[in-house]
N, C-alpha and C positions, 0 to 999 in steps of 0.2 A: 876216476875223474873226481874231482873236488871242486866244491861250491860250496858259496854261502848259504845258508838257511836263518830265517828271522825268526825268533825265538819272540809271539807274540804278547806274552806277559811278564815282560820285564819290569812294567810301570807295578804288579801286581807283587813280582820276587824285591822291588826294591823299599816298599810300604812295608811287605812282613819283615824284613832284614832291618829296616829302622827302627822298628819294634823292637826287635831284640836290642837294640842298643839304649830302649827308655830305662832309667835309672842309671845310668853311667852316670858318677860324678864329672863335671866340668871342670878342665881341668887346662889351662891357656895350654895352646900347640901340639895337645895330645891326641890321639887317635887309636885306644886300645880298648876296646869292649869291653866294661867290667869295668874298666881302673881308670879310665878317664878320659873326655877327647872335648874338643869347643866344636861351635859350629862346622867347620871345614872338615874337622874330623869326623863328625860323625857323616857327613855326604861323601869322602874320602874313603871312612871305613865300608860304606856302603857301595863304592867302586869297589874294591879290593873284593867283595863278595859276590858281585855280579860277574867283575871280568879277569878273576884271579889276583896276585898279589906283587904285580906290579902298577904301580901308577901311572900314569899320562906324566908326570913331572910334580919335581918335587916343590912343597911349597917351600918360600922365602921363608926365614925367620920373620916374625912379625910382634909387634908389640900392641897391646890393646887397643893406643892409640894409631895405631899405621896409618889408618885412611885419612883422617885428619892431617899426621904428621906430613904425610907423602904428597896426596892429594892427588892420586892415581888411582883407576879403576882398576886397580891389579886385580880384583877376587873376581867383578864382573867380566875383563879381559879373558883371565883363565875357564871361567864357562864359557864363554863365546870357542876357544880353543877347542873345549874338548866335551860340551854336552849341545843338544841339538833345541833351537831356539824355537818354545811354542809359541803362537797368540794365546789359548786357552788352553791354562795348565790342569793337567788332570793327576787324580791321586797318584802320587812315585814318582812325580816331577819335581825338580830343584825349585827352587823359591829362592830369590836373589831380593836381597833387602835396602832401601838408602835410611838408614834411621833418621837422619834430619834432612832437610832440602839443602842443596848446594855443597853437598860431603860428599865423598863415594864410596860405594856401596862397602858394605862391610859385616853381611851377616845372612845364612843361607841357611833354609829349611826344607824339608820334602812334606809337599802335599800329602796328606795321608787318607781323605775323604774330603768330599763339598766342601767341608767347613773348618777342616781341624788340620794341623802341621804338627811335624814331629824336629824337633831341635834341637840343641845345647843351649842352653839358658845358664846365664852368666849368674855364677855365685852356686847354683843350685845344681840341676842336670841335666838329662838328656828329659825330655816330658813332651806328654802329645797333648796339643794343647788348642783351643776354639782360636780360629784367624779371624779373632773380634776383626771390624775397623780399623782399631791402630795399629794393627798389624796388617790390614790388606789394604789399608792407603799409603803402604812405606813398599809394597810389591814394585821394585825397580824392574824386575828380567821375568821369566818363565824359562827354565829347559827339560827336556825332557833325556836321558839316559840315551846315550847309542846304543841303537839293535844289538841285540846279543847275534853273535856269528857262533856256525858249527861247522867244523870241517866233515864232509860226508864223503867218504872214500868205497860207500857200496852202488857209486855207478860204472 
């Protein structure tokens, strides 16, 4: 018989696994440990390591500008789709950003402790870095990772 099983520290394997990706250069639409990935990538590459290596869907091209251009919650829409919405986000939870008021959102980080996110920073790299204020007054969302599932075939 086969069933699900909750694999309860996913929020724990997704905090070490983002670590491994601090010092990636930033690099617009990439997503390759070591050689380069933007915000999306590195929570992307962080899928890809929790639940294998296919993705939920693929993302749109996008340009620096998108969310301005567009004027679409497309990066908030696609967590709503596919990670599970906290009120209080704990370390290995997505962090969904609005950088200025009346924009949409356009920049995602994973809690990595109380105090500190790990992210793609534009120009520089991937870095785990203190969620001063001007970083936890622009928190738009929380999610947190869907349960890890194991198929269990020894009943």
């Amino acid at each position: 018989m086969m069933h699900d099983r909750l694999c309860p520290d996913i929020r724990l394997q997704a905090v070490e696994m983002a670590r491994d990706w601090i010092g990636t250069p930033y690099v617009h639409q990439a997503s390759a440990i070591g050689a380069g990935c933007d915000c999306l990538g590195l929570v992307r590459g962080v899928w890809r390591g929790l639940y294998g290596p296919n993705e939920p869907e693929a993302p749109p091209n996008y340009t620096p500008d998108w969310a301005e251009a567009r004027g679409e919650e497309t990066l908030l829409a696609a967590c709503r789709r596919w990670l599970v919405p906290v009120e209080t986000p704990a370390p290995g939870d997505v962090l969904v950003f609005r950088l200025r008021p009346g924009v949409p959102c356009k920049h995602v980080g994973i809690l990595s402790d109380e105090n500190r996110f790990i992210h793609a920073y534009w120009g520089r790299s991937v870095v785990e870095g203190w969620l001063r204020p001007v970083w936890s007054a622009r928190i738009a969302a929380a999610f947190a990772f869907p349960p890890l599932t194991f198929e269990d075939d020894d009943t």
